[in-house]
NURO-38363 format. One record per residue: residue number from 1; x, y, z of N, C-alpha, C, O, CB in turn; chain. Coordinates in steps of 0.1 Angstrom, whole numbers. Glycine has a CB too. Layout:
% residues N
(atom NUM, (X, Y, Z), (X, Y, Z), (X, Y, Z), (X, Y, Z), (X, Y, Z), 'A')
...
% end
This chain:
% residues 89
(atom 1, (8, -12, 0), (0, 0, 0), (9, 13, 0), (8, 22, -7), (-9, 0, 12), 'A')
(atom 2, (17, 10, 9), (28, 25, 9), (36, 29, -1), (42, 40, 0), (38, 24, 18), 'A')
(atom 3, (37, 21, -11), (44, 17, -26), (34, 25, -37), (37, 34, -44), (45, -2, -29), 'A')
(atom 4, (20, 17, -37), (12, 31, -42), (9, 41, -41), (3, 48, -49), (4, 32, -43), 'A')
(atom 5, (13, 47, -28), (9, 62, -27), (20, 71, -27), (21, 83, -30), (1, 65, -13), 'A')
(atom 6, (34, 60, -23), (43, 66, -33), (45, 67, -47), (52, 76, -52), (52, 61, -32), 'A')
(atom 7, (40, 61, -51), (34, 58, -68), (25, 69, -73), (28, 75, -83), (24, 44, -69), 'A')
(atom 8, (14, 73, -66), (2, 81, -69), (2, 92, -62), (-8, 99, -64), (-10, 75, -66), 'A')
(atom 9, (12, 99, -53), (8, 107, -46), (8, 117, -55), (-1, 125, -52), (16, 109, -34), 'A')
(atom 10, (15, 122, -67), (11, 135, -78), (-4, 134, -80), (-13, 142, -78), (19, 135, -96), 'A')
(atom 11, (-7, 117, -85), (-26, 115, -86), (-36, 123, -77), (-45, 131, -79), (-31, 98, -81), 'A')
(atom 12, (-29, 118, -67), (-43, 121, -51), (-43, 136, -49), (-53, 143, -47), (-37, 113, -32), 'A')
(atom 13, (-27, 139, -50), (-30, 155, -57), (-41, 161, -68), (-51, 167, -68), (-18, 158, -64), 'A')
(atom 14, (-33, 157, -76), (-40, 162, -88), (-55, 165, -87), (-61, 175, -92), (-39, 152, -99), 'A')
(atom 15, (-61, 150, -79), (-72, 144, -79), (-81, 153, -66), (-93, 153, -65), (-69, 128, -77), 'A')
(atom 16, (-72, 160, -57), (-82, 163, -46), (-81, 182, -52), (-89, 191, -48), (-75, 159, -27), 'A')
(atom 17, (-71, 182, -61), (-72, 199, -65), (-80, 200, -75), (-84, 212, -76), (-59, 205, -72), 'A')
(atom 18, (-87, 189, -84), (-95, 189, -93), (-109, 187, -86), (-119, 192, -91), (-92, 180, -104), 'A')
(atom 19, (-109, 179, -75), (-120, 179, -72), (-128, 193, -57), (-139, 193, -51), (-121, 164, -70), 'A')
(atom 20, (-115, 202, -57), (-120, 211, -52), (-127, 225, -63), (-136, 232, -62), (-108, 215, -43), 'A')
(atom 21, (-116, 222, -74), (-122, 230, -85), (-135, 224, -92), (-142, 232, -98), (-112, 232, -96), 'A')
(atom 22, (-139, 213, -92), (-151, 211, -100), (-161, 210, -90), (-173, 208, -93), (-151, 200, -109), 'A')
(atom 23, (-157, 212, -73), (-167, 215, -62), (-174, 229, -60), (-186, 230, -57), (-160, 213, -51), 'A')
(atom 24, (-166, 237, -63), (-168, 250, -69), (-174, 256, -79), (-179, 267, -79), (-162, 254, -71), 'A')
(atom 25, (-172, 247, -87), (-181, 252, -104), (-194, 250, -101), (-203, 258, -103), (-178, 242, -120), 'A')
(atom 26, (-196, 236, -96), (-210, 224, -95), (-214, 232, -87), (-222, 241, -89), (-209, 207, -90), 'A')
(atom 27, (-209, 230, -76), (-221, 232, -64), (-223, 222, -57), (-216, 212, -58), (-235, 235, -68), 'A')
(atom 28, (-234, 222, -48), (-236, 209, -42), (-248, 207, -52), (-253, 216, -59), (-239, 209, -25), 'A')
(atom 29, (-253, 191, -50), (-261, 182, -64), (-275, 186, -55), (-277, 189, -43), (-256, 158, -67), 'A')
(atom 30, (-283, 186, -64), (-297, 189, -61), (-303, 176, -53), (-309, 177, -43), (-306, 191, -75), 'A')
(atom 31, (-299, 164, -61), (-305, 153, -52), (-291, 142, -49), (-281, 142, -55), (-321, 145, -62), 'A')
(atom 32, (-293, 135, -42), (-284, 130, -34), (-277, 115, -40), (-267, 110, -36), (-291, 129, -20), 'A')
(atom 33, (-288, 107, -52), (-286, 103, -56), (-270, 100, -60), (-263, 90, -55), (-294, 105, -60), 'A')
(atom 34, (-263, 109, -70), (-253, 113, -74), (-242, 109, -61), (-239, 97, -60), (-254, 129, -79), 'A')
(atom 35, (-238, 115, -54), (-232, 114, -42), (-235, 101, -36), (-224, 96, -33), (-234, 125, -33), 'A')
(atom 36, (-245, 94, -33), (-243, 85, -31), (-240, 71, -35), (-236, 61, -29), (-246, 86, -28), 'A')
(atom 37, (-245, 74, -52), (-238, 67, -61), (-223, 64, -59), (-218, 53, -58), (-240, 73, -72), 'A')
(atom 38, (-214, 79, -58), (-202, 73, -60), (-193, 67, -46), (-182, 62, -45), (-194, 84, -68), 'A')
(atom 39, (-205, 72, -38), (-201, 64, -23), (-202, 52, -26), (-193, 46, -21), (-210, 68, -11), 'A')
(atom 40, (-212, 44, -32), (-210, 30, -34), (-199, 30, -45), (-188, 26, -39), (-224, 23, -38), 'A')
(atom 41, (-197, 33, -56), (-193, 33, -65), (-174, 30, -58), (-166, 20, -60), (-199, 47, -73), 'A')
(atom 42, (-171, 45, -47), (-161, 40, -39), (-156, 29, -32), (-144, 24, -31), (-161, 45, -33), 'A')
(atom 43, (-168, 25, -27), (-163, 10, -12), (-166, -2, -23), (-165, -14, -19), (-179, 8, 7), 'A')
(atom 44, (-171, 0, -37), (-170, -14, -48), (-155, -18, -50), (-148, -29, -50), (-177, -10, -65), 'A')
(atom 45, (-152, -3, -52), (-138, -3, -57), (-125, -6, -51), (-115, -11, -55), (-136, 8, -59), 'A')
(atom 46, (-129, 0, -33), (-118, -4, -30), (-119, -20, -26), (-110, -28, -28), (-113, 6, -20), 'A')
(atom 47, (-130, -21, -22), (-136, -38, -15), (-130, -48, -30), (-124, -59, -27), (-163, -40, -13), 'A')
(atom 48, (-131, -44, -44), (-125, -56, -52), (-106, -51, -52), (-98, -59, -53), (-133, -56, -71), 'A')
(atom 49, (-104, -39, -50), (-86, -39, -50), (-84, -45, -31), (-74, -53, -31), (-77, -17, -53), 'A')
(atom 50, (-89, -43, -19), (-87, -50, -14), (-83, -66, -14), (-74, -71, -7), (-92, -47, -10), 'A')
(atom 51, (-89, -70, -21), (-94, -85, -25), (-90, -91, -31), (-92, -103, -34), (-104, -87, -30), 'A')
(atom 52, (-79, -78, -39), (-71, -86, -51), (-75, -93, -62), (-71, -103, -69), (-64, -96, -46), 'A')
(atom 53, (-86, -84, -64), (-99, -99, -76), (-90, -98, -89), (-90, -108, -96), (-123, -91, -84), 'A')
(atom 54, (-84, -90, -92), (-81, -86, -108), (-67, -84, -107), (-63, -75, -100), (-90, -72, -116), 'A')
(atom 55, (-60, -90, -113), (-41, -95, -116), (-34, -86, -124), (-43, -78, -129), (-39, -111, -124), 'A')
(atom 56, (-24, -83, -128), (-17, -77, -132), (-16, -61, -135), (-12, -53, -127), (-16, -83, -139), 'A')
(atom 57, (-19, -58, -149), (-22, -41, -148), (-32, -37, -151), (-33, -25, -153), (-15, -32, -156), 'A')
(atom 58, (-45, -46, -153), (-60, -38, -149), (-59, -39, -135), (-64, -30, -129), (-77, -46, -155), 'A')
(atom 59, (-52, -49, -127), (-53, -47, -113), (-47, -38, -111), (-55, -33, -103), (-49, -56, -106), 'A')
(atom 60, (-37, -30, -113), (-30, -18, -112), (-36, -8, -112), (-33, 1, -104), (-24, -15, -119), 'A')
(atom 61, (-48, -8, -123), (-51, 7, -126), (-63, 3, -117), (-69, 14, -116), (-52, 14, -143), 'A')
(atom 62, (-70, -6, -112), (-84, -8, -103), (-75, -4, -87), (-78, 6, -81), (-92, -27, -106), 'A')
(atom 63, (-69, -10, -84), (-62, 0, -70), (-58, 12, -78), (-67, 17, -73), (-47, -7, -61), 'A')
(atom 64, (-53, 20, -84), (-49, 34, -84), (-62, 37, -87), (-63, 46, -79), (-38, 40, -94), 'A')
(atom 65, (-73, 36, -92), (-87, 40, -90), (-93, 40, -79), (-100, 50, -76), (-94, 34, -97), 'A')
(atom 66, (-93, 31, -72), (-97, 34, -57), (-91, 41, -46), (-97, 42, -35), (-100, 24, -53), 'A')
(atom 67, (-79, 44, -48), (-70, 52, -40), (-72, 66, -47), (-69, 75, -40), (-55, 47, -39), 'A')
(atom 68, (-75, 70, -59), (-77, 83, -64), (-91, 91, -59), (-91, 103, -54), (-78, 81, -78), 'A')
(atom 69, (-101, 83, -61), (-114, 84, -64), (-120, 95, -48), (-126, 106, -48), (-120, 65, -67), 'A')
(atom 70, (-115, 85, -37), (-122, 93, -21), (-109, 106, -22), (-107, 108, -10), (-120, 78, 0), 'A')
(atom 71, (-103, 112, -27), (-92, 124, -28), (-98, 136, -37), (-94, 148, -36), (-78, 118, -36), 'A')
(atom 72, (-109, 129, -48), (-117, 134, -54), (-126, 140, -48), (-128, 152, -45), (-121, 127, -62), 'A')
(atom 73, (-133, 130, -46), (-150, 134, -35), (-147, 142, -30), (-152, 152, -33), (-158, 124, -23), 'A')
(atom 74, (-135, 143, -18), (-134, 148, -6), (-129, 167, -10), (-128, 176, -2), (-122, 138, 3), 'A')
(atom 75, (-125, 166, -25), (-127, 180, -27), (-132, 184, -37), (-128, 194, -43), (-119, 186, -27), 'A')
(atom 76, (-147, 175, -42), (-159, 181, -45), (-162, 187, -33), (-162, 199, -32), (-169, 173, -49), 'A')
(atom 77, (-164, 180, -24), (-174, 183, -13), (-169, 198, -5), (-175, 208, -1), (-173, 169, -1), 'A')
(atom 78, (-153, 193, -4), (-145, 212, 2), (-153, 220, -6), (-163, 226, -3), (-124, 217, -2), 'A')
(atom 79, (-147, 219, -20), (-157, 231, -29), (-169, 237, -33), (-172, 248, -37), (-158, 230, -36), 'A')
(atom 80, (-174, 224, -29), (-192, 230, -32), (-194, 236, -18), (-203, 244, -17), (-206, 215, -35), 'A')
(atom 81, (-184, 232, -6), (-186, 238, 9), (-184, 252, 3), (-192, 261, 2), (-175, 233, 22), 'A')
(atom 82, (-171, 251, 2), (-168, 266, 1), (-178, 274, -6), (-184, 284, -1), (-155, 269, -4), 'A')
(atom 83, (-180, 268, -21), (-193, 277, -26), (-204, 281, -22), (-209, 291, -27), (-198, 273, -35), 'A')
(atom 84, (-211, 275, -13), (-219, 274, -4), (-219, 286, 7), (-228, 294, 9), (-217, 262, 0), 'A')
(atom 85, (-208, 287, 11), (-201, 296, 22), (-202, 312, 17), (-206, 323, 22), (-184, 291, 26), 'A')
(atom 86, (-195, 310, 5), (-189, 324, -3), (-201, 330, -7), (-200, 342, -9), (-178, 321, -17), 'A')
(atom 87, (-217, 321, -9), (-228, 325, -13), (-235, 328, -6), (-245, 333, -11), (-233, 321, -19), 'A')
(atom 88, (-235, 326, 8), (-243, 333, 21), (-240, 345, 24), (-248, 352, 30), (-241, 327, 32), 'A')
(atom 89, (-225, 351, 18), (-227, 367, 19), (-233, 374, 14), (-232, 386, 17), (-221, 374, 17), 'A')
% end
């Protein structure tokens, strides 16, 4: 595990700076659906790279997908906060 995030840590970057910018554009989702889609969508992902289901370099890129993915969310969610915040003035 410590080998991928040495591996991915530009990713999880990348991944939590893009998802503070597209938290900001969006907004928060009208219905909740969406969000909790990718909340399942997340614990599928990491529950089959835990598990080791898939071998070589689809297995690669299915763990660097699930180690990207909650780095994402977590800055939609900053962003649409902040948008949220910046629009109560």
């Amino acid at each position: 595990m410590m080998l991928l995030l040495a591996g991915f840590w530009p990713g999880l970057a990348g991944a939590g700076a893009l998802g503070l910018v597209v938290g900001a554009l969006a907004g928060w989702p009208d219905r909740t659906a969406v969000p909790l889609g990718l909340f399942v969508a997340a614990g599928l992902l990491a529950a089959a790279a835990l598990a080791a289901l898939v071998p070589g370099l689809p297995g690669l890129w299915l763990e660097g997908a699930a180690l990207i993915l909650p780095p994402y969310c977590a800055g939609c969610a900053l962003g649409a906060l902040g948008r949220r915040l910046v629009a109560r003035r």
